[in-house]
C-alpha positions in Angstrom: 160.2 -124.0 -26.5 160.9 -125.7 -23.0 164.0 -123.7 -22.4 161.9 -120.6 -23.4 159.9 -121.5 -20.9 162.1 -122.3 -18.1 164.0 -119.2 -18.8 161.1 -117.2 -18.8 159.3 -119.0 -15.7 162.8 -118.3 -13.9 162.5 -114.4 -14.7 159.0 -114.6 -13.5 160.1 -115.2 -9.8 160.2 -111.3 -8.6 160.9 -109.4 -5.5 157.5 -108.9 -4.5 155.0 -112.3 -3.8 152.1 -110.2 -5.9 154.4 -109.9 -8.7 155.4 -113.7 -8.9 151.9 -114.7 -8.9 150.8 -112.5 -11.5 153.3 -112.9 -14.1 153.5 -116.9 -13.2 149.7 -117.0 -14.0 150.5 -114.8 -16.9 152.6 -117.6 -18.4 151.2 -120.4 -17.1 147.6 -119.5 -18.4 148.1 -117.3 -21.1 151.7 -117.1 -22.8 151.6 -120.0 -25.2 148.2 -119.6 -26.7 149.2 -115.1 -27.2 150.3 -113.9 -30.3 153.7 -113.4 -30.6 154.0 -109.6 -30.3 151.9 -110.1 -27.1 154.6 -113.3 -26.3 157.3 -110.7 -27.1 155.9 -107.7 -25.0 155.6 -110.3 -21.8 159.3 -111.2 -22.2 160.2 -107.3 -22.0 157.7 -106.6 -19.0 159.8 -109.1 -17.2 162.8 -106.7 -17.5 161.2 -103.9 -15.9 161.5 -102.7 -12.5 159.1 -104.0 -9.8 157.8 -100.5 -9.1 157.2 -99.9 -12.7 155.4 -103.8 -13.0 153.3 -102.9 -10.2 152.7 -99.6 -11.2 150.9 -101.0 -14.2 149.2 -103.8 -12.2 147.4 -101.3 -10.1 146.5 -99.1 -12.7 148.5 -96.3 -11.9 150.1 -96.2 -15.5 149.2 -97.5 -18.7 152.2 -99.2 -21.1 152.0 -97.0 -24.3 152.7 -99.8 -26.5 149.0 -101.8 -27.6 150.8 -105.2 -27.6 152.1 -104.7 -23.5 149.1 -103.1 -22.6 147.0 -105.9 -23.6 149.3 -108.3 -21.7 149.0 -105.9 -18.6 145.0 -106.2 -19.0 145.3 -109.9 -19.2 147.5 -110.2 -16.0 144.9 -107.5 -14.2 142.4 -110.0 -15.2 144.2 -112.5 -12.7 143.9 -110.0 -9.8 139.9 -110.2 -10.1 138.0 -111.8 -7.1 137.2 -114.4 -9.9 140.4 -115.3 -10.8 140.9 -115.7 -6.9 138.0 -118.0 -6.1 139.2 -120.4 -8.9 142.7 -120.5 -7.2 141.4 -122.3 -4.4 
């Protein structure tokens, strides 16, 4: 499971600073305790385009798949002035 991790933690470092933080926190906070579909549905956001990633981040589209679209929810949930405070 540690080389899962380190492979996926390496595919989490992006072209855009946002991105990095979001899908770090994603698998830092999140990853090991989701259900595998969700698990699985991380791993192929990871191999989308940053427009596309961000895209979703902001709201601007919706994943049509249930499983990526609750893992885009849950990575929203880290953009929240909430999950920002608790950063500090």
């Amino acid at each position: 499971m540690d080389e899962l991790i380190g492979k996926l933690r390496w595919r989490c470092r992006r072209g855009m600073k946002e991105l990095d933080l979001l899908t770090s926190g994603y698998l830092e906070q999140f990853y090991l305790h989701a259900p595998a579909e969700e698990q699985q549905a991380f791993a192929e956001l990871l191999e989308l385009q940053d427009t596309q990633l961000m895209s979703y981040m902001l709201g601007r589209a919706i994943p049509s798949d249930v499983a990526t679209a609750r893992v885009v929810s849950v990575m929203r949930t880290l953009l929240s002035p909430a999950a920002e405070a608790g950063a500090d």
